[in-house]
C-alpha positions as CSV (number, residue, x, y, z in Angstrom):
1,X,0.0,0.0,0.0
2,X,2.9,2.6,0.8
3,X,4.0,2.0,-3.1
4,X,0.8,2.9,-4.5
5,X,0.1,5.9,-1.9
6,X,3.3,7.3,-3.2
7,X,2.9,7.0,-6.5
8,X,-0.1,8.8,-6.3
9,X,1.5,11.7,-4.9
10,X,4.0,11.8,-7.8
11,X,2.0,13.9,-10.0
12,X,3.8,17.1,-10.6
13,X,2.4,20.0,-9.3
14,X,0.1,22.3,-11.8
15,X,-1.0,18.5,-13.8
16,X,-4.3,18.3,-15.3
17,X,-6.4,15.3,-16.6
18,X,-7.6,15.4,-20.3
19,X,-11.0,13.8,-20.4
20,X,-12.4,13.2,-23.8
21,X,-15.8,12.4,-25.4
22,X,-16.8,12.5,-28.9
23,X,-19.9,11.6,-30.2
24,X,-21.0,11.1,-34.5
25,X,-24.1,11.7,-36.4
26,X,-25.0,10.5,-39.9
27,X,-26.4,12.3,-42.6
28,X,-30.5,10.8,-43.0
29,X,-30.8,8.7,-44.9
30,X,-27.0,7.1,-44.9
31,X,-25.7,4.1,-42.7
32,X,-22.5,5.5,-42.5
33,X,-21.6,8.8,-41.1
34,X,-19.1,10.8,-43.3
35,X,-17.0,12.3,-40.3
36,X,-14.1,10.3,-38.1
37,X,-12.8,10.9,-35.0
38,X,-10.0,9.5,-33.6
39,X,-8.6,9.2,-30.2
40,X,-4.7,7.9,-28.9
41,X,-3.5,8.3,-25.4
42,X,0.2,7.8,-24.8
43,X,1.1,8.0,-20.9
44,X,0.4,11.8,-20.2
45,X,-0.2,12.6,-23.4
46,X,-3.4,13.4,-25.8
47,X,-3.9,13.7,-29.7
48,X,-7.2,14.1,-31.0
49,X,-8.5,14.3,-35.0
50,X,-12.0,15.1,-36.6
51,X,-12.1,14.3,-40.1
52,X,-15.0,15.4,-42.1
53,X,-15.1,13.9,-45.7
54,X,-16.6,15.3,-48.7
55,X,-19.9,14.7,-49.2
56,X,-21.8,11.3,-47.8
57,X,-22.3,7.7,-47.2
58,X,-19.5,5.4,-47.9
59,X,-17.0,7.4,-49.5
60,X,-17.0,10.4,-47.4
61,X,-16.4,7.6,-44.4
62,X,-13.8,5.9,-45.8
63,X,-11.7,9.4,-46.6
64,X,-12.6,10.9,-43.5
65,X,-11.3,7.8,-41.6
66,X,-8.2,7.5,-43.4
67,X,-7.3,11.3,-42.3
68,X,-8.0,11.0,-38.8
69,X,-6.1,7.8,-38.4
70,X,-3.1,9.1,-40.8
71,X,-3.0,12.6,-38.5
72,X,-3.2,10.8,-35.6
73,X,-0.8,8.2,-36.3
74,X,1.8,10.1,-38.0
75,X,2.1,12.3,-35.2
76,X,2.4,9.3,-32.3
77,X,5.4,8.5,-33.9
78,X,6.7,11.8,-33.7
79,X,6.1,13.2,-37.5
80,X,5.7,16.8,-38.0
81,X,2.5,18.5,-38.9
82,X,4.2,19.3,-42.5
83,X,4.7,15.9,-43.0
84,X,1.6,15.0,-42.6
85,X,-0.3,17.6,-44.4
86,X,2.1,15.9,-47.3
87,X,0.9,12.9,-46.8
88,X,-2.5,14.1,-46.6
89,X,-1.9,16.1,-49.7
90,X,-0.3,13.2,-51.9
91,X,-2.9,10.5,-50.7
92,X,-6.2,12.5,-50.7
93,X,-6.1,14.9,-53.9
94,X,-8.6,18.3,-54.4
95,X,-11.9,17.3,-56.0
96,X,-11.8,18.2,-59.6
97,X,-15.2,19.7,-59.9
98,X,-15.2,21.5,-56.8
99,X,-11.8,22.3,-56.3
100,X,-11.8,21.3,-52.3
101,X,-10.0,19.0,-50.5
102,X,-11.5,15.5,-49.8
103,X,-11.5,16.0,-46.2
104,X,-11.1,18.5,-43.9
105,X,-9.2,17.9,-40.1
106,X,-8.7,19.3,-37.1
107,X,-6.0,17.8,-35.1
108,X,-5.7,18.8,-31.1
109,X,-2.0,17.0,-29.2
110,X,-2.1,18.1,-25.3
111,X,-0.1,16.7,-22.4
112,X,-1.2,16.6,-18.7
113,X,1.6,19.2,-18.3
114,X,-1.1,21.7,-20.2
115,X,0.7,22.0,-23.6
116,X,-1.3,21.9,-25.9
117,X,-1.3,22.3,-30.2
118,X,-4.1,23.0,-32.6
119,X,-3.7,22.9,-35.6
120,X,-7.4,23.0,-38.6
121,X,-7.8,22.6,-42.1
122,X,-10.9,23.7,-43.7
123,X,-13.0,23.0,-40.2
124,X,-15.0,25.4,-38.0
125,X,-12.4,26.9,-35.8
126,X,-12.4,25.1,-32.3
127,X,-14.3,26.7,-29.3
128,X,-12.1,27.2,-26.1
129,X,-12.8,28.2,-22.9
130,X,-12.5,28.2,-19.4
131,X,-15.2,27.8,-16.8
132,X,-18.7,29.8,-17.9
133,X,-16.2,32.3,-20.5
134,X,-15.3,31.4,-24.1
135,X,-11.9,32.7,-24.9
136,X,-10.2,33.4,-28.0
137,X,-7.6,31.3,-29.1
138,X,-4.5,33.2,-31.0
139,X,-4.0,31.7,-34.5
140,X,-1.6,32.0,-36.8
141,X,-1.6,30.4,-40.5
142,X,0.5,29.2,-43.3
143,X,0.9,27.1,-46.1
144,X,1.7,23.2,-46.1
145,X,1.7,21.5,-49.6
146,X,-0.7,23.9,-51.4
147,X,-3.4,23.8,-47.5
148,X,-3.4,26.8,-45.8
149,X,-3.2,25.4,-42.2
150,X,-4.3,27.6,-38.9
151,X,-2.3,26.8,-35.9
152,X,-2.7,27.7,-32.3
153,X,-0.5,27.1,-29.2
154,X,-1.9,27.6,-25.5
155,X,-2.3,26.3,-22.0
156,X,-4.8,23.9,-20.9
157,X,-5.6,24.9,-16.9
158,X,-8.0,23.2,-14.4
159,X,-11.3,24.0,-15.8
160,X,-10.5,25.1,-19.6
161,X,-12.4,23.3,-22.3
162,X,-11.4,22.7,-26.3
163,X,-14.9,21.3,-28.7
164,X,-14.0,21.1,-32.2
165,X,-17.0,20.2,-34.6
166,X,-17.4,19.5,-38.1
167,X,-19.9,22.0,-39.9
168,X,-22.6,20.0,-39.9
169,X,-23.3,20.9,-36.2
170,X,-22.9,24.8,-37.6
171,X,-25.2,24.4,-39.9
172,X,-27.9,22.3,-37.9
173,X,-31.3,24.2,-38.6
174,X,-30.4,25.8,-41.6
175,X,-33.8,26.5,-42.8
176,X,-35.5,25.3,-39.6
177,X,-35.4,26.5,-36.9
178,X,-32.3,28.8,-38.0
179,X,-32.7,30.2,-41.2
180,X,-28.9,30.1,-41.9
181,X,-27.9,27.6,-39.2
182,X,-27.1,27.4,-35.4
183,X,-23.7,29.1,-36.4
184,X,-20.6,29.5,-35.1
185,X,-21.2,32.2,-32.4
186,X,-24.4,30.5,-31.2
187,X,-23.0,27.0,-30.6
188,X,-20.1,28.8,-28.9
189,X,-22.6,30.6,-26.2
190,X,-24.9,27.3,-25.5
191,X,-21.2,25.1,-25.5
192,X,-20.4,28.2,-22.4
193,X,-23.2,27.7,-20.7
194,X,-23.6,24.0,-20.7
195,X,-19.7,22.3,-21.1
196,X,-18.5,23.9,-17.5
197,X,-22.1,21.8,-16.2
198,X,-21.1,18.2,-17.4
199,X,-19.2,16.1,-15.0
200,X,-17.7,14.2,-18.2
201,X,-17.0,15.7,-21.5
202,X,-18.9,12.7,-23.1
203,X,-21.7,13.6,-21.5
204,X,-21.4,16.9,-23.2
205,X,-20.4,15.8,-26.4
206,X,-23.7,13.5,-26.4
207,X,-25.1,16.5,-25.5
208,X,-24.3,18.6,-27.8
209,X,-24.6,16.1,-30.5
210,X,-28.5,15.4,-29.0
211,X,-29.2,19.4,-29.8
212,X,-28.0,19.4,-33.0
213,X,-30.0,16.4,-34.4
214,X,-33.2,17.9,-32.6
215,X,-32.0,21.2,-34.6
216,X,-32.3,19.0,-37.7
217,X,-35.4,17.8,-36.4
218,X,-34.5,13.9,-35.9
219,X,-33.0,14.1,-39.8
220,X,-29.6,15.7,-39.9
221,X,-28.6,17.1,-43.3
222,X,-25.2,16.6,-42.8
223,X,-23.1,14.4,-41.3
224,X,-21.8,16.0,-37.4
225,X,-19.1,15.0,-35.6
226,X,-18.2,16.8,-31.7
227,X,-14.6,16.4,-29.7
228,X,-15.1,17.6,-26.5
229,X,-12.0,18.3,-24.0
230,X,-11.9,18.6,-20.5
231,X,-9.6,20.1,-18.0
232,X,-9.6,19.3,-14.9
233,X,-8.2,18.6,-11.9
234,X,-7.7,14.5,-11.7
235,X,-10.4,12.8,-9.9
236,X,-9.1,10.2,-7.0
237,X,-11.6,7.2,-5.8
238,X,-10.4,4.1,-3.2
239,X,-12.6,1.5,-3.3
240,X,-12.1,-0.9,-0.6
241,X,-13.5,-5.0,-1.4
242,X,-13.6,-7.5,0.9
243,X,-11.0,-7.8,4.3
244,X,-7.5,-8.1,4.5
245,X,-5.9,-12.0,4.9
246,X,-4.9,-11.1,8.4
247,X,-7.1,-9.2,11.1
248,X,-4.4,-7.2,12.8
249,X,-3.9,-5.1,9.4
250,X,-7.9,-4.6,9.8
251,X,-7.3,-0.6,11.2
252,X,-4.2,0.3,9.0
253,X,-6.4,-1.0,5.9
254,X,-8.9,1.6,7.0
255,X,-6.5,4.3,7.6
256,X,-5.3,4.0,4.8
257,X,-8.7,4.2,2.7
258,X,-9.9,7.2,4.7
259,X,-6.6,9.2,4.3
260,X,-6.8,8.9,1.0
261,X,-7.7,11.3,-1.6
262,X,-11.3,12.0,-3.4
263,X,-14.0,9.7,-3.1
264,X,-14.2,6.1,-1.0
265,X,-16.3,3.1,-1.3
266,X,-16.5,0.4,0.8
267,X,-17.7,-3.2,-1.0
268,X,-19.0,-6.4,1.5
269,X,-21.4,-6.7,4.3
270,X,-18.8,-7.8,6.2
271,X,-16.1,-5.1,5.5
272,X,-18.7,-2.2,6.0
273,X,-19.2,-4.0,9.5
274,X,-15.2,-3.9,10.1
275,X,-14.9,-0.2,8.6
276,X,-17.8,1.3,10.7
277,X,-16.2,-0.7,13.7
278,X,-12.9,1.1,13.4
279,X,-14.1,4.3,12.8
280,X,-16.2,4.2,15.3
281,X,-19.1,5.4,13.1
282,X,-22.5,3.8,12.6
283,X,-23.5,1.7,9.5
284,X,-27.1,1.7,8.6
285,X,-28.9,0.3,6.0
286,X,-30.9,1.9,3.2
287,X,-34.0,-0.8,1.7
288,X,-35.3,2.5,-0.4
289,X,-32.2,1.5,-2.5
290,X,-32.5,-2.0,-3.5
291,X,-33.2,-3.0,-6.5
292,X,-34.1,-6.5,-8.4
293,X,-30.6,-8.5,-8.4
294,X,-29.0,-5.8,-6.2
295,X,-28.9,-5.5,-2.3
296,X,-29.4,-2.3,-0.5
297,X,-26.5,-0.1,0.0
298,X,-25.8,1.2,3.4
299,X,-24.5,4.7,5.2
300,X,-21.1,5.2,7.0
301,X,-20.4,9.2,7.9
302,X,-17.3,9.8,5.1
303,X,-17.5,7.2,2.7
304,X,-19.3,7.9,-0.2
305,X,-20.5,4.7,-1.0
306,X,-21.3,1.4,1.2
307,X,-22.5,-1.5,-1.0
308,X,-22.5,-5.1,-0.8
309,X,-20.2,-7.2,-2.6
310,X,-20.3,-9.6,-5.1
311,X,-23.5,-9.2,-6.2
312,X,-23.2,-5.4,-7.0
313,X,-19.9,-5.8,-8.4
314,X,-21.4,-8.5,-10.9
315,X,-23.8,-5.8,-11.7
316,X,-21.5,-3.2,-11.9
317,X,-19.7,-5.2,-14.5
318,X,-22.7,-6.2,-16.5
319,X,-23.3,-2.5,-16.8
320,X,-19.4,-1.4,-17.5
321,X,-19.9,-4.2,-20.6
322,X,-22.6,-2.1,-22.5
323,X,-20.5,0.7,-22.6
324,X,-23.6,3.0,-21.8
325,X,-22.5,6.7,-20.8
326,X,-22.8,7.7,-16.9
327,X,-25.7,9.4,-17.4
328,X,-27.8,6.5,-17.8
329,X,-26.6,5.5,-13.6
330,X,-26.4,9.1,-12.4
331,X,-29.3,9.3,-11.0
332,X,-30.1,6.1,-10.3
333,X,-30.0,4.9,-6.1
334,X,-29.2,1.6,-6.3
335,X,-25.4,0.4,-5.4
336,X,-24.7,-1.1,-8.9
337,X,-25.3,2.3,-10.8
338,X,-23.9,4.6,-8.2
339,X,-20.8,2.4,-8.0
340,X,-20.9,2.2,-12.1
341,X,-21.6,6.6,-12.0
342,X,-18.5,6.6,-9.9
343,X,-16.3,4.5,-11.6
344,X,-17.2,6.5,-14.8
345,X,-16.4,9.7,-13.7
346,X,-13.1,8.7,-11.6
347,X,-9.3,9.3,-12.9
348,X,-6.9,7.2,-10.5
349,X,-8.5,4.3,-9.1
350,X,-6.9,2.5,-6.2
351,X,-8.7,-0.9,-5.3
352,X,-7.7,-2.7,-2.0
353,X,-8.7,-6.1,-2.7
354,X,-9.3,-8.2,0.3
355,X,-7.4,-11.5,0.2
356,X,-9.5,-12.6,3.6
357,X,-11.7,-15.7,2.5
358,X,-15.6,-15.4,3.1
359,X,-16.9,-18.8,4.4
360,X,-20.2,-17.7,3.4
361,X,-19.3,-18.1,-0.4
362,X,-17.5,-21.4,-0.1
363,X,-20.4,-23.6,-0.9
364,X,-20.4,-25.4,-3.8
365,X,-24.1,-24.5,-4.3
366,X,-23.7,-21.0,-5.0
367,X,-23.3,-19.6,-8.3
368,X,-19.9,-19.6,-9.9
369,X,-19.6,-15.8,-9.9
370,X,-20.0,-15.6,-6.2
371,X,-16.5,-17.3,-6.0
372,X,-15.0,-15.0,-8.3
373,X,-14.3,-12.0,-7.1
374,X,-11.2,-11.0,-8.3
375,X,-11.7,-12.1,-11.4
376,X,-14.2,-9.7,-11.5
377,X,-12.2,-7.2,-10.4
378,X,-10.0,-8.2,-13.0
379,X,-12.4,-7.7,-15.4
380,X,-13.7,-4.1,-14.1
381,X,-10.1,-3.0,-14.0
382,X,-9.6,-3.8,-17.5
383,X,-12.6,-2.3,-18.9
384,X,-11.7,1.0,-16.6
385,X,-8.1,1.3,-18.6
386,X,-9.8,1.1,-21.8
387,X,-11.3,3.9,-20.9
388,X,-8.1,5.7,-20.0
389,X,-8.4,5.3,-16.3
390,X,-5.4,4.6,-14.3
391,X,-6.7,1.4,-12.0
392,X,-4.0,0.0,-9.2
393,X,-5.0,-3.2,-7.3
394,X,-3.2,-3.7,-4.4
395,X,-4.2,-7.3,-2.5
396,X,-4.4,-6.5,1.4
């Protein structure tokens, strides 16, 4: 446990998290959408591209995904942006008869340091703000391979935000609602009002992707793509499943889950009985919250969670396999979905995985999964990481 407390106290001081979500709409009418985003993490570092291909359907997918992935791979591996506006250049030509470029990008690489690089060909310029206010970004543009390219260098800090779109969210309305669009300066007043409100940037990017097909009246005209970046301060949780193998480490375990940073949850009947024990504290027991499959969760004064074990951890997997966002458990009271809303919207996840064996789920009559919980965990952790969640088990 000392190992894992100090390397959570290794992160240097003025560090952000990046916290992504995108979300893509299709053109009516078309299977495919014609815009592609793409997404790499490497350690602390970010790079983003929206691709939006001309025209429709199939083609305009295929073009658009080729950018995105070319951007974003060329610069993992350390290429320059002119070599990959070359590349873009030499593999997707200008369309004869309209004389534009197949595709259009936007490309955003940011480190948890707060560097950060924009660089936009032929897209809406990016929205950027902090908090409630949207800020100007100062661009500056040249010429790469026959592309005039707009580039912007700035510094991400706690509570700054980055939303690049494709111009089929501009245009959204055009002729509806808006009779030349939601345009530019619109989206960027709604974006300041309701970005700084999310807890997740997916769930503003599903958002924002939500108004703009209800701008298009269920039937987009165009296909719209949304990247939306948050900046923010990283988000700590300690989750605390099952007992440790001996009793006498019983206080430190609980020391060490309560002087730990950002949220705490506390999994097993039995280990809510040994936290509220050593605290001191009363544990009661909430029925309001159970739920079919799910036990009721219980109340310890400064833990934000008390839930039983296997059987909401089960649950909680179930859910993380879906892949549905965190606003389908936010508001939901049962232990599964909170634990599922707070796994979601976690950074650094410390689990202290009780190696204490429950005689109540030796039985050979109970249900496989019963006996599995670290498997489980297993599994949870490894869906977390996908996600670009730091998760440390630690056995206790």
């Amino acid at each position: 446990m000392a190992t894992a407390a100090a390397k959570r106290q290794e992160a240097p001081a003025g560090a952000v998290k990046l916290d992504v979500g995108f979300a893509v709409l299709a053109k009516h009418g078309e299977d495919l959408p014609g815009d592609s985003v793409e997404v790499v993490r490497e350690g602390s570092s970010l790079i983003v591209a929206l691709a939006d291909g001309l025209g429709s359907g199939v083609k305009a997918n295929i073009l658009s995904g080729l950018t995105a992935k070319l951007s974003v791979g060329m610069l993992r591996y350390k290429c320059g942006l002119d070599e990959v506006v070359d590349c873009l250049a030499r593999t997707l030509p200008v369309c004869e008869v309209r004389k534009i470029a197949y595709s259009t990008f936007s490309v955003l690489q940011a480190s948890e340091s707060g560097e950060a690089y924009l660089a936009e060909y032929d897209n809406p310029p990016a929205f950027f703000g902090k908090g409630r206010e949207l800020l100007p970004l100062d661009r500056s543009k040249r010429t790469v391979s026959g592309r005039t390219i707009s580039e912007a260098r700035f510094n991400l800090e706690p509570d700054s935000w980055v939303v690049m779109v494709s111009d089929g969210v501009i245009h959204a309305g055009l002729g509806n609602v808006w009779n030349l669009g939601w345009s530019w300066e619109r989206v960027g007043q709604y974006l300041s009002r309701t970005v700084p409100a999310f807890a997740t940037a997916q769930e503003a990017a599903d958002d924002l992707a939500e108004v703009t097909r209800r701008l298009y009246q269920g039937k987009p005209g165009d296909d719209a793509a949304v990247v939306v970046i948050k900046s923010r301060q990283p988000r700590f949780l300690t989750m605390m499943v099952g007992l440790p193998k001996k009793r006498e480490n019983d206080a430190q375990v609980v020391r060490y889950l309560m002087e730990s940073p950002g949220k705490k949850v506390v999994c097993g009947g039995s280990t809510s009985q040994v936290v509220a024990r050593e605290l001191g504290r009363e544990l009661t027991v909430n029925l309001a919250s159970m739920k079919k499959g799910v036990p009721p969760t219980g109340f310890i004064d400064g833990i934000d969670l008390v839930a039983e074990g296997t059987l909401t951890l089960e649950k909680t997997l179930s859910y993380l396999k879906q892949g549905l966002p965190r606003s389908e458990f936010v508001y939901q009271a049962d232990g599964a979905s909170r634990l599922t809303s707070i796994l979601l919207e976690s950074d650094d996840i410390l689990i202290l995985l009780g190696s204490a064996i429950n005689p109540a789920h030796q039985s050979p009559d109970l249900p496989v999964t019963l006996q599995l919980k670290p498997k489980m965990i297993e599994e949870i952790s490894k869906i977390l990481e996908s996600l670009g969640k730091k998760v440390t088990v630690v056995r206790v």
